[in-house]
CHARMM internal coordinates of N, CA and C (Angstrom, degrees):
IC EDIT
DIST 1 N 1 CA 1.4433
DIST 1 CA 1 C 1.5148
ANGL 1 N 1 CA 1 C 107.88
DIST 1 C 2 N 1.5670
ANGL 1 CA 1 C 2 N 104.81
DIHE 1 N 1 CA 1 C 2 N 126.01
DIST 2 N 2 CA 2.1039
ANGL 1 C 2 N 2 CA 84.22
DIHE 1 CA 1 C 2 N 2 CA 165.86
DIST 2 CA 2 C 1.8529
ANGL 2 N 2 CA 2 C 87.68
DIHE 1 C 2 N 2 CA 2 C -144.62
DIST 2 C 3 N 1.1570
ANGL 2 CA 2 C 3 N 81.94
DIHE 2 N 2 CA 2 C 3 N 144.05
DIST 3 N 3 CA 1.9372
ANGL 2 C 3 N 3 CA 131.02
DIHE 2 CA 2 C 3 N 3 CA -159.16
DIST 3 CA 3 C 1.7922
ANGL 3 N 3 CA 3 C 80.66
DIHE 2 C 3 N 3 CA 3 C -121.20
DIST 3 C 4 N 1.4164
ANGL 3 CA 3 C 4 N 81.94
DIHE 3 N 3 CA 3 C 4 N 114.65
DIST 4 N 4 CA 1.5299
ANGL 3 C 4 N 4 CA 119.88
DIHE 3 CA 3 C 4 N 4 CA 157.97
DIST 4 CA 4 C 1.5291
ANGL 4 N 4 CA 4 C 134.78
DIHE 3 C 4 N 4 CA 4 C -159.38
DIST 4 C 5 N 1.0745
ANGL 4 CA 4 C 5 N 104.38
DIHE 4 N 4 CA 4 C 5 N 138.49
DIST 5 N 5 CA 1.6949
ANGL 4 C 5 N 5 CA 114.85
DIHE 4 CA 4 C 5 N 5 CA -157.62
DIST 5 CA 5 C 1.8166
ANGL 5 N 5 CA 5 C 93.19
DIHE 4 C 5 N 5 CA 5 C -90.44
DIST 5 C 6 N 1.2375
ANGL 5 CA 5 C 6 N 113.21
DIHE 5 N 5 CA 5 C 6 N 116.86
DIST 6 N 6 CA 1.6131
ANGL 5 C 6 N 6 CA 140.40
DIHE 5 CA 5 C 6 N 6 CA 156.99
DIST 6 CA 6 C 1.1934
ANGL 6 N 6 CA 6 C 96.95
DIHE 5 C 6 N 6 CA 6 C -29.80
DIST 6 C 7 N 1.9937
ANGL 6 CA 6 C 7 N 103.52
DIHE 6 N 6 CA 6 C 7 N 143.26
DIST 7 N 7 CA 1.7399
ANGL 6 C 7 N 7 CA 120.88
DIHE 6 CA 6 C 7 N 7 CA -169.82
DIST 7 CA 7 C 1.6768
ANGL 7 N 7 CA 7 C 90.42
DIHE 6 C 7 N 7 CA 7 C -74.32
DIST 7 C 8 N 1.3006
ANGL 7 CA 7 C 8 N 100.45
DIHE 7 N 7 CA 7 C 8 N -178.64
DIST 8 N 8 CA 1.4562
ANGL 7 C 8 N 8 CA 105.47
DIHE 7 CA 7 C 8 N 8 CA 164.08
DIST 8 CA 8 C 1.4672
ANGL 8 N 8 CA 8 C 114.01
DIHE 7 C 8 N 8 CA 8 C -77.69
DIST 8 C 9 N 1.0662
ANGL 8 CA 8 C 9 N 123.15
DIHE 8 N 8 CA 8 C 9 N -23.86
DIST 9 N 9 CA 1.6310
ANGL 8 C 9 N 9 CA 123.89
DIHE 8 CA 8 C 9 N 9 CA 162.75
DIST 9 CA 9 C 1.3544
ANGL 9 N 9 CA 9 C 126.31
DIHE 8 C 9 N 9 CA 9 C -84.07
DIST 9 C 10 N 1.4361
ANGL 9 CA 9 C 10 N 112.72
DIHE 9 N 9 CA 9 C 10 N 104.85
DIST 10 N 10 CA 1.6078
ANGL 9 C 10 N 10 CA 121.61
DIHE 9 CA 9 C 10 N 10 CA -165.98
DIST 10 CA 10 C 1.3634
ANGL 10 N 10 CA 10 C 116.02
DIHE 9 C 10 N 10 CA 10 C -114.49
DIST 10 C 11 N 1.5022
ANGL 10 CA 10 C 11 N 109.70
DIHE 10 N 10 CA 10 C 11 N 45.78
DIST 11 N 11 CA 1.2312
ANGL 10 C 11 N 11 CA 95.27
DIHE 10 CA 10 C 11 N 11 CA 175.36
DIST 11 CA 11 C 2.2685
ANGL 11 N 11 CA 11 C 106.66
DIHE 10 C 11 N 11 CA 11 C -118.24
DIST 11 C 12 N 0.9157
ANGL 11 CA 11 C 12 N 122.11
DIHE 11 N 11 CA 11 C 12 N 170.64
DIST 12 N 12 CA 1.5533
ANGL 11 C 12 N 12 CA 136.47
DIHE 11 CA 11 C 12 N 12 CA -173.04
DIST 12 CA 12 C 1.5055
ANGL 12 N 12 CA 12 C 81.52
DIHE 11 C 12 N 12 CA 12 C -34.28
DIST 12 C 13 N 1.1108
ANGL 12 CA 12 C 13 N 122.07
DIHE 12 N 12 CA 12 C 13 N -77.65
DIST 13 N 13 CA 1.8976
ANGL 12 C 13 N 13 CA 101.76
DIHE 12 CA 12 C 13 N 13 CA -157.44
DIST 13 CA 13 C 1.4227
ANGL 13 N 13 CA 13 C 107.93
DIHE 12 C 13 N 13 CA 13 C -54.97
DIST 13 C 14 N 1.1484
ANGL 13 CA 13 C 14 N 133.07
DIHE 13 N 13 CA 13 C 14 N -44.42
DIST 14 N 14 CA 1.5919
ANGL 13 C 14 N 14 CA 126.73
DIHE 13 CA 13 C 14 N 14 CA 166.57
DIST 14 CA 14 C 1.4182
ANGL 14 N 14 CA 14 C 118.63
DIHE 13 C 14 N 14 CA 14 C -36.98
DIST 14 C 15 N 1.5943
ANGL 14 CA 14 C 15 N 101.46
DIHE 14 N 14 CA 14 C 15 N -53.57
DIST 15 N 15 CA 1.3263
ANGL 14 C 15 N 15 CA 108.66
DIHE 14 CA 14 C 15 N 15 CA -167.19
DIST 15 CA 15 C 1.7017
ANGL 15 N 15 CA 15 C 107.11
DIHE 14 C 15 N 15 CA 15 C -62.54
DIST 15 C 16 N 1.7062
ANGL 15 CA 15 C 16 N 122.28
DIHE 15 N 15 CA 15 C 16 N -46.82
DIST 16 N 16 CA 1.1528
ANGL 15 C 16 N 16 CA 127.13
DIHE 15 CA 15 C 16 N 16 CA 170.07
DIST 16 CA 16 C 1.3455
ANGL 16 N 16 CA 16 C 126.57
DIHE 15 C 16 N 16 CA 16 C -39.35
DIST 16 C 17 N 1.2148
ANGL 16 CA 16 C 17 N 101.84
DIHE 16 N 16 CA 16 C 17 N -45.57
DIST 17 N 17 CA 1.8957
ANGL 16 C 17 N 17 CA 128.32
DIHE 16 CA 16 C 17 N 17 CA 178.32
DIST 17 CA 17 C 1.6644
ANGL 17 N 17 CA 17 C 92.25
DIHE 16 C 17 N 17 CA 17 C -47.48
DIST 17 C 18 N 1.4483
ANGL 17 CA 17 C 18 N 94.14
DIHE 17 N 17 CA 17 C 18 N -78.14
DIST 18 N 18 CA 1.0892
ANGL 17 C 18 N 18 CA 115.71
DIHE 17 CA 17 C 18 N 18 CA -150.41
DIST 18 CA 18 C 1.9416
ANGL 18 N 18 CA 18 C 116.49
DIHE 17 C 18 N 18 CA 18 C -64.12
DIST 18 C 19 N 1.2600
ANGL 18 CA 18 C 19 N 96.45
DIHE 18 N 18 CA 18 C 19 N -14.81
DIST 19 N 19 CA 2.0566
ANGL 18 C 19 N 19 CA 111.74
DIHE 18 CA 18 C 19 N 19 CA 176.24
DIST 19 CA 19 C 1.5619
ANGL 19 N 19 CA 19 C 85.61
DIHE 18 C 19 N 19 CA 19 C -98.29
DIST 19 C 20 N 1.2052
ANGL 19 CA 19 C 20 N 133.93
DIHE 19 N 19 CA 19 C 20 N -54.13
DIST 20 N 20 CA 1.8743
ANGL 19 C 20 N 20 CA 111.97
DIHE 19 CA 19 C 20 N 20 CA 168.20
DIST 20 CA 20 C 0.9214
ANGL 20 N 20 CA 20 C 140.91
DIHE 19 C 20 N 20 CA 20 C -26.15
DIST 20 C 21 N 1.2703
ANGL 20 CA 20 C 21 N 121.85
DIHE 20 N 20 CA 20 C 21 N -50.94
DIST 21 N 21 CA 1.4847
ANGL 20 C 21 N 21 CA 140.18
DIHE 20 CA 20 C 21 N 21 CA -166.64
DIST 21 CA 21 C 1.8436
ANGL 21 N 21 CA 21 C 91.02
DIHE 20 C 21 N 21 CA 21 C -76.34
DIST 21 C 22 N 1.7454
ANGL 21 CA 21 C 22 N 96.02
DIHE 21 N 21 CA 21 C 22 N -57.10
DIST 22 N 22 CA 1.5656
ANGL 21 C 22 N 22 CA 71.27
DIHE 21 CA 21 C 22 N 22 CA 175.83
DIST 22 CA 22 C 1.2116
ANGL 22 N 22 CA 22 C 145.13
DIHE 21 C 22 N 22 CA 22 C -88.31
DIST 22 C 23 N 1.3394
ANGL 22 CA 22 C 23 N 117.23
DIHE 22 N 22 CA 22 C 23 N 24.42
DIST 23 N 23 CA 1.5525
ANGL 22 C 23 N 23 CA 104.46
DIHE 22 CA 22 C 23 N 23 CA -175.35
DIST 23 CA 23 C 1.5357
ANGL 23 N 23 CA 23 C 94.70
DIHE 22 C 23 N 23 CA 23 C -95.15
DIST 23 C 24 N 1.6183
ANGL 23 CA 23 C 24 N 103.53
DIHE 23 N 23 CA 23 C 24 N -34.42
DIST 24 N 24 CA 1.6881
ANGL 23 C 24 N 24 CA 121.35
DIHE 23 CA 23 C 24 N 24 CA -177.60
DIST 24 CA 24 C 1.6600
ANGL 24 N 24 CA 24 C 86.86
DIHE 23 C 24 N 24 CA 24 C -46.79
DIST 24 C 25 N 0.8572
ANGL 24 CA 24 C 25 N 137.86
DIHE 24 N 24 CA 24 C 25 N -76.44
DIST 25 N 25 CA 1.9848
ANGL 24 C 25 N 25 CA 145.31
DIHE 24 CA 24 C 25 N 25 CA -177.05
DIST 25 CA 25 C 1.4561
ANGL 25 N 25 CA 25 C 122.18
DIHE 24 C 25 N 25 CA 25 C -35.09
DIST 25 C 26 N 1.2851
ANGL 25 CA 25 C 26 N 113.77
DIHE 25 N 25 CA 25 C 26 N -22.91
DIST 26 N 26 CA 1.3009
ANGL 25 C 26 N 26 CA 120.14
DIHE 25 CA 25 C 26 N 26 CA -147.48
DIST 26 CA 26 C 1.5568
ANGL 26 N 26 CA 26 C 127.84
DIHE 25 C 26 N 26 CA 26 C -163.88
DIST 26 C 27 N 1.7505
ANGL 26 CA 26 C 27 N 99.01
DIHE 26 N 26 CA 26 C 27 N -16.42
DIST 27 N 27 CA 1.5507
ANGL 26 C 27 N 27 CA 112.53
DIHE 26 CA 26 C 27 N 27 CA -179.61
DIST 27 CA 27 C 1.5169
ANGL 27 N 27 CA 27 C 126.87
DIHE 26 C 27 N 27 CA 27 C 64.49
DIST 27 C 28 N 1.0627
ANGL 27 CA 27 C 28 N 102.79
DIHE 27 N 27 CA 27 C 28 N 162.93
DIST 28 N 28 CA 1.7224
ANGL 27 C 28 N 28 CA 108.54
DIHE 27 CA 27 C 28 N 28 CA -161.84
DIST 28 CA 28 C 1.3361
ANGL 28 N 28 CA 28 C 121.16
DIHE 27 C 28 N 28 CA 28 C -41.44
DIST 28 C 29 N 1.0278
ANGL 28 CA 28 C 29 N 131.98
DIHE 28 N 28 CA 28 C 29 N 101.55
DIST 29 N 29 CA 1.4178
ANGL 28 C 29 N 29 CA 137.95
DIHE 28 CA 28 C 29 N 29 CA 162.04
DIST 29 CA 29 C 1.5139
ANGL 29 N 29 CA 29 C 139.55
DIHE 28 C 29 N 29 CA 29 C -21.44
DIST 29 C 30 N 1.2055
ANGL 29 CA 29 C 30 N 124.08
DIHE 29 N 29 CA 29 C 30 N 99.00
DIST 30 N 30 CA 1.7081
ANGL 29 C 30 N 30 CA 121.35
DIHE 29 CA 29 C 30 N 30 CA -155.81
DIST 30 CA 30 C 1.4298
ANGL 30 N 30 CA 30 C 110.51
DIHE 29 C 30 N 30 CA 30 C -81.23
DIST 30 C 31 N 1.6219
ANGL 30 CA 30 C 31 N 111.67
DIHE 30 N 30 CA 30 C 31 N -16.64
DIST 31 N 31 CA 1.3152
ANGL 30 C 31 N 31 CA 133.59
DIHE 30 CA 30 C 31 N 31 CA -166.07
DIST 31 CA 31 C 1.5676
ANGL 31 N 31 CA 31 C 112.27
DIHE 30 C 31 N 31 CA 31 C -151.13
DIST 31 C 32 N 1.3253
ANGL 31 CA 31 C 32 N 124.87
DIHE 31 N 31 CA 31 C 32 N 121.96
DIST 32 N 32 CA 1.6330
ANGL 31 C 32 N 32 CA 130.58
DIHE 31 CA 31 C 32 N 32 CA 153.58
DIST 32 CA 32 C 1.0876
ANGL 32 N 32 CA 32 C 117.68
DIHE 31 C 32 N 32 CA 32 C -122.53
DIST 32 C 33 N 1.7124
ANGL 32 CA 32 C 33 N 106.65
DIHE 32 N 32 CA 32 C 33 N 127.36
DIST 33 N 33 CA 1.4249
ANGL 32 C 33 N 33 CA 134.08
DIHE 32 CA 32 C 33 N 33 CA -174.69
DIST 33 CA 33 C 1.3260
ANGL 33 N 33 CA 33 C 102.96
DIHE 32 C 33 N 33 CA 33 C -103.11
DIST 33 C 34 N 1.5944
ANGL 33 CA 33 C 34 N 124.08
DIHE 33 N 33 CA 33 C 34 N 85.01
DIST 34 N 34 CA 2.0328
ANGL 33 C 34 N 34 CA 103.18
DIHE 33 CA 33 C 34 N 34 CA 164.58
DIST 34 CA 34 C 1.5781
ANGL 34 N 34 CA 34 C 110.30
DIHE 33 C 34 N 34 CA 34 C -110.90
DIST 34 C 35 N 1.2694
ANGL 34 CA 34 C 35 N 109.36
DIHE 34 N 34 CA 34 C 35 N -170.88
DIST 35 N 35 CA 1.7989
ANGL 34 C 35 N 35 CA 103.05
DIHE 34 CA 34 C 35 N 35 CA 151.35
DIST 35 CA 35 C 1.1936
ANGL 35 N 35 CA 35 C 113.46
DIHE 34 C 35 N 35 CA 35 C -89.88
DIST 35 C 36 N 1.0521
ANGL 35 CA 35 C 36 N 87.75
DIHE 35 N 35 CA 35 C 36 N 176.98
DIST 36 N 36 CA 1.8291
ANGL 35 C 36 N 36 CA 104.29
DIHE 35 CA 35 C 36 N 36 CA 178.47
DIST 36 CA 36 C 1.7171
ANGL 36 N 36 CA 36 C 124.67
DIHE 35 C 36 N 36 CA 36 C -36.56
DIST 36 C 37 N 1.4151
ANGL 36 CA 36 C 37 N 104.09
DIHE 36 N 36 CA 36 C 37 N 2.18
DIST 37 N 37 CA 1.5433
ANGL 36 C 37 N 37 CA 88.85
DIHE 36 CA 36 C 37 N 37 CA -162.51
DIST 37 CA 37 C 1.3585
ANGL 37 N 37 CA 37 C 110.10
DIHE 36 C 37 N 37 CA 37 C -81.09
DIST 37 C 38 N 1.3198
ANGL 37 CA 37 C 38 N 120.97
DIHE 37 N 37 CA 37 C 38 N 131.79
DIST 38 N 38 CA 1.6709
ANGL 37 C 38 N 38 CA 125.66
DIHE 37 CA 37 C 38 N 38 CA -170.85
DIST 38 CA 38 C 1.1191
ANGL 38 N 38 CA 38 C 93.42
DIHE 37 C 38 N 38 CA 38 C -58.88
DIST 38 C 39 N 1.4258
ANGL 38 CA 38 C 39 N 155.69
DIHE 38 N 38 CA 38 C 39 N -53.85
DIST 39 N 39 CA 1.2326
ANGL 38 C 39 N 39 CA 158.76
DIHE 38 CA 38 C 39 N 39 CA -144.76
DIST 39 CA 39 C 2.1647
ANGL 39 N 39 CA 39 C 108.96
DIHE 38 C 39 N 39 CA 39 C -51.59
DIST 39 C 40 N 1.4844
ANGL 39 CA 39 C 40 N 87.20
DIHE 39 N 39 CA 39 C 40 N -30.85
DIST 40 N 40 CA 1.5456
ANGL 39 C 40 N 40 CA 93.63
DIHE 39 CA 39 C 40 N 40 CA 178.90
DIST 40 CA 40 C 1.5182
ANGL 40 N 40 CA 40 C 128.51
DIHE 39 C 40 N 40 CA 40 C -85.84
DIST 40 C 41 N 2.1120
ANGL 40 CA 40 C 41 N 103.92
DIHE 40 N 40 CA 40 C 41 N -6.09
DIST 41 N 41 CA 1.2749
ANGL 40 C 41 N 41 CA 88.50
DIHE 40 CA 40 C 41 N 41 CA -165.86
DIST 41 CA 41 C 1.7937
ANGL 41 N 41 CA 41 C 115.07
DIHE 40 C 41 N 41 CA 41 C -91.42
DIST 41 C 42 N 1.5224
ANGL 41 CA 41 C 42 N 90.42
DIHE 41 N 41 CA 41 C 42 N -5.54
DIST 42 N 42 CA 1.8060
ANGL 41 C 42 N 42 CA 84.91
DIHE 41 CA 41 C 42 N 42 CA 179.75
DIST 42 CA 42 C 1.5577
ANGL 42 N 42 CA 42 C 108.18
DIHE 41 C 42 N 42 CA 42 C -87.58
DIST 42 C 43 N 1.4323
ANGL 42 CA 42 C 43 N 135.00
DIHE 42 N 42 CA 42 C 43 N -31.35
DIST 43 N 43 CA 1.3677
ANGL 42 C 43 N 43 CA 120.80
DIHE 42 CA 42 C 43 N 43 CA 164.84
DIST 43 CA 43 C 1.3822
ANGL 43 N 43 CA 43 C 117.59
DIHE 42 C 43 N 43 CA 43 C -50.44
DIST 43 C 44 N 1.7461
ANGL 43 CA 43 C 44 N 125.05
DIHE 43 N 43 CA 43 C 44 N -37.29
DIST 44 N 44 CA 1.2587
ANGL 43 C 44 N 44 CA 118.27
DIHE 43 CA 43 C 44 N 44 CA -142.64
DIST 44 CA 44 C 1.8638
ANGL 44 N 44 CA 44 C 79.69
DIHE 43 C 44 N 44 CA 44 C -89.72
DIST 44 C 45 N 1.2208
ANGL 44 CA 44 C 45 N 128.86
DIHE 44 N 44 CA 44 C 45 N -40.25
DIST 45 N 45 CA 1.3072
ANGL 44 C 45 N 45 CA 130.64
DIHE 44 CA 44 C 45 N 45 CA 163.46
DIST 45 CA 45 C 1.6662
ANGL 45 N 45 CA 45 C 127.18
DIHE 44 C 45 N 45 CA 45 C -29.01
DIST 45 C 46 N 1.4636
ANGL 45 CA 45 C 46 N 91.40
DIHE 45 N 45 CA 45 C 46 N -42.92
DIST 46 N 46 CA 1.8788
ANGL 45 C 46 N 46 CA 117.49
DIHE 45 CA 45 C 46 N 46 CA -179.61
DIST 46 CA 46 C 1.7226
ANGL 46 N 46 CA 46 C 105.95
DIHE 45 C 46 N 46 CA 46 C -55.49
DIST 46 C 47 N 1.6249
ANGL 46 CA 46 C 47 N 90.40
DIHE 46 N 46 CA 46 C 47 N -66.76
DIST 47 N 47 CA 0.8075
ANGL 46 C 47 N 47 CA 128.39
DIHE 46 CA 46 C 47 N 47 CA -156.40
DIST 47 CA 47 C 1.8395
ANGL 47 N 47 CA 47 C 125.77
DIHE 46 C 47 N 47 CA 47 C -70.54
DIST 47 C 48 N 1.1094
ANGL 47 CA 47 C 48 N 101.01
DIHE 47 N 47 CA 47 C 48 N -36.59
DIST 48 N 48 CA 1.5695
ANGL 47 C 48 N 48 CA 124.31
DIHE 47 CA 47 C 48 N 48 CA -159.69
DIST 48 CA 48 C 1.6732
ANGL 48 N 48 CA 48 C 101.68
DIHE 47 C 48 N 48 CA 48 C -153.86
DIST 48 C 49 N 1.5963
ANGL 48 CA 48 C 49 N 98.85
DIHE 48 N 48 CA 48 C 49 N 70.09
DIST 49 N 49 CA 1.9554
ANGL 48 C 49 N 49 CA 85.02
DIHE 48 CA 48 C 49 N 49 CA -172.60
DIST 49 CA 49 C 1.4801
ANGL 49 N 49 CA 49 C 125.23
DIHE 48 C 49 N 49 CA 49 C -63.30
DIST 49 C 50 N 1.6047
ANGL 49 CA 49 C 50 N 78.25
DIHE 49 N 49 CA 49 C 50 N -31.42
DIST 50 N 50 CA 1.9163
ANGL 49 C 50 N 50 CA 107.89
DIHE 49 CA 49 C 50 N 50 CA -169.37
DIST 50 CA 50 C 1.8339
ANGL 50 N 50 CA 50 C 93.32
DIHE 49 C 50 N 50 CA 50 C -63.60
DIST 50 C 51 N 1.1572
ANGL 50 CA 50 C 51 N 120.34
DIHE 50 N 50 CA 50 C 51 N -55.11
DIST 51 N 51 CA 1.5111
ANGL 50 C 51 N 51 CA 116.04
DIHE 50 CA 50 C 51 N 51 CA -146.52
DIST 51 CA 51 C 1.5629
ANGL 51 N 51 CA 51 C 115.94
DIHE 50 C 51 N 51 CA 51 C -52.61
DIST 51 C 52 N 1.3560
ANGL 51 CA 51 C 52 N 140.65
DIHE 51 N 51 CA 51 C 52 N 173.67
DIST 52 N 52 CA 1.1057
ANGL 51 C 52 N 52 CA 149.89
DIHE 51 CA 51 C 52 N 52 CA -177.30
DIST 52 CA 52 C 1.5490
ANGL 52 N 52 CA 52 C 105.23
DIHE 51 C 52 N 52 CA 52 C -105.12
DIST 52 C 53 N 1.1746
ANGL 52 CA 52 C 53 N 118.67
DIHE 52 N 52 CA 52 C 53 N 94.08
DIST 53 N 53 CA 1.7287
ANGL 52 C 53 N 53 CA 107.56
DIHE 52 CA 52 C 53 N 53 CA -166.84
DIST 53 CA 53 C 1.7503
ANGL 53 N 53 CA 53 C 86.48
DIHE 52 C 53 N 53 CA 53 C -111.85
DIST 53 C 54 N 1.3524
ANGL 53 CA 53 C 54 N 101.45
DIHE 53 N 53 CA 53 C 54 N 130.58
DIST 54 N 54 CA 1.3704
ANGL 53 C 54 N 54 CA 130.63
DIHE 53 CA 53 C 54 N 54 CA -165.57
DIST 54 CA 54 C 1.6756
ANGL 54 N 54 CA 54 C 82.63
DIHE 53 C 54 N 54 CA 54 C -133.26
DIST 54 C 55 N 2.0520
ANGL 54 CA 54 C 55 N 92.15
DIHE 54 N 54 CA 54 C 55 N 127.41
DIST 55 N 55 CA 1.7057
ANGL 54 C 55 N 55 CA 98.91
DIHE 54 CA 54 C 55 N 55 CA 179.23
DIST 55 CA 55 C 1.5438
ANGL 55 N 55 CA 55 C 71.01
DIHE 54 C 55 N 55 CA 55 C -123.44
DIST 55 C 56 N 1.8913
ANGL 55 CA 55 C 56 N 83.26
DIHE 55 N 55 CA 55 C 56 N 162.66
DIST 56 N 56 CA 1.4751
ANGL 55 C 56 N 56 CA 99.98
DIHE 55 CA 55 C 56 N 56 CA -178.54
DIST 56 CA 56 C 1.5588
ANGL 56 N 56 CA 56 C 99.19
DIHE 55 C 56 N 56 CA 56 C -151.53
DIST 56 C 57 N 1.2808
ANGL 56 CA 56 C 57 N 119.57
DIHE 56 N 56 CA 56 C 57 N 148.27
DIST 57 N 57 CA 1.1816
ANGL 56 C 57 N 57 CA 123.16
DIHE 56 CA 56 C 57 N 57 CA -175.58
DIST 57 CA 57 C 1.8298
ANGL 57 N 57 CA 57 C 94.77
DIHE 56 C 57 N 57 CA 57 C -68.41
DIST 57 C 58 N 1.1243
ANGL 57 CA 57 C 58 N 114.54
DIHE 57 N 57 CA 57 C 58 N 121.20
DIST 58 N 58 CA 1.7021
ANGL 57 C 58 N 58 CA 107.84
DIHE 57 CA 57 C 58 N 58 CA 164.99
DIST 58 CA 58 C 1.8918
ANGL 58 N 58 CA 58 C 94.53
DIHE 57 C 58 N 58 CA 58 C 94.71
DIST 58 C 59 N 1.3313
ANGL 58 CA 58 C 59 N 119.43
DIHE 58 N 58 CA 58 C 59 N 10.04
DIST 59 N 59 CA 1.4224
ANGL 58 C 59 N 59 CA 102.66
DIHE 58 CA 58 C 59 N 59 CA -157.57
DIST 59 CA 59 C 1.2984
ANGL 59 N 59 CA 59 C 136.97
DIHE 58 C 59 N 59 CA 59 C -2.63
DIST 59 C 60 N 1.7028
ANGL 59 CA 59 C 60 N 124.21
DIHE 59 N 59 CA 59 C 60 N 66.14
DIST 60 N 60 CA 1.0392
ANGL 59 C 60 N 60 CA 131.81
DIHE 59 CA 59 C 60 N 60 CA -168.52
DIST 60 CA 60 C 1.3279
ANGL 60 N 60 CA 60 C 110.87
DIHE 59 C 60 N 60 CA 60 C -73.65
DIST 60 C 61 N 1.2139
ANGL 60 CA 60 C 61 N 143.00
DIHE 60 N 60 CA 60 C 61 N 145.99
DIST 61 N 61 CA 1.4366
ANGL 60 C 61 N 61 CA 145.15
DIHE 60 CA 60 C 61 N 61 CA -169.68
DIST 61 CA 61 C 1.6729
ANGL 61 N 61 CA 61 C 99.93
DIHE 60 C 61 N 61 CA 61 C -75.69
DIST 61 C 62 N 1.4273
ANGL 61 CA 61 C 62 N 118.23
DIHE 61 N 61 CA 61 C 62 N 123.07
DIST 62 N 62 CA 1.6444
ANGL 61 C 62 N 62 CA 125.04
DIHE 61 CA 61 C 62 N 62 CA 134.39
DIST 62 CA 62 C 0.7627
ANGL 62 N 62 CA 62 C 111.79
DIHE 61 C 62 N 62 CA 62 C -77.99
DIST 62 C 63 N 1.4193
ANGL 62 CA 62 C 63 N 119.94
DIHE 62 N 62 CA 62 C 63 N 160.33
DIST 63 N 63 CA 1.5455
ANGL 62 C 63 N 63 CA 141.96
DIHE 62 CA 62 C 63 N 63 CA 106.97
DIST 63 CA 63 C 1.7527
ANGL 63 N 63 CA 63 C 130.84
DIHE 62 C 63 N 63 CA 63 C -70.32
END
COOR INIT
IC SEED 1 N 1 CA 1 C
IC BUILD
């Protein structure tokens, strides 16, 4: 699992930046946890087609 708190810039190019770096780090994502911000769902789409990206108000962690 890695838990990281969003730049102060939240918009789609951030968000792109910022789901790049990690897949480049860490590889394709089986799961995405954000909040609600629309800004994340076309990178995490780009980015991670396969993954299950579950937004949550507060993105509080499930299991």
């Amino acid at each position: 699992m890695l838990d990281i708190l969003a730049q102060p810039c939240r918009n789609a190019k951030a968000a792109k930046r910022f789901f790049g770096v990690l897949v480049t780090q860490f590889g394709e994502f089986k799961v995405v946890v954000t909040d609600k911000l629309r800004s994340y769902i076309k990178p995490v789409r780009a980015l991670a087609p396969d993954a299950d990206h579950r937004a949550h108000k507060g993105a509080e962690q499930q299991d």
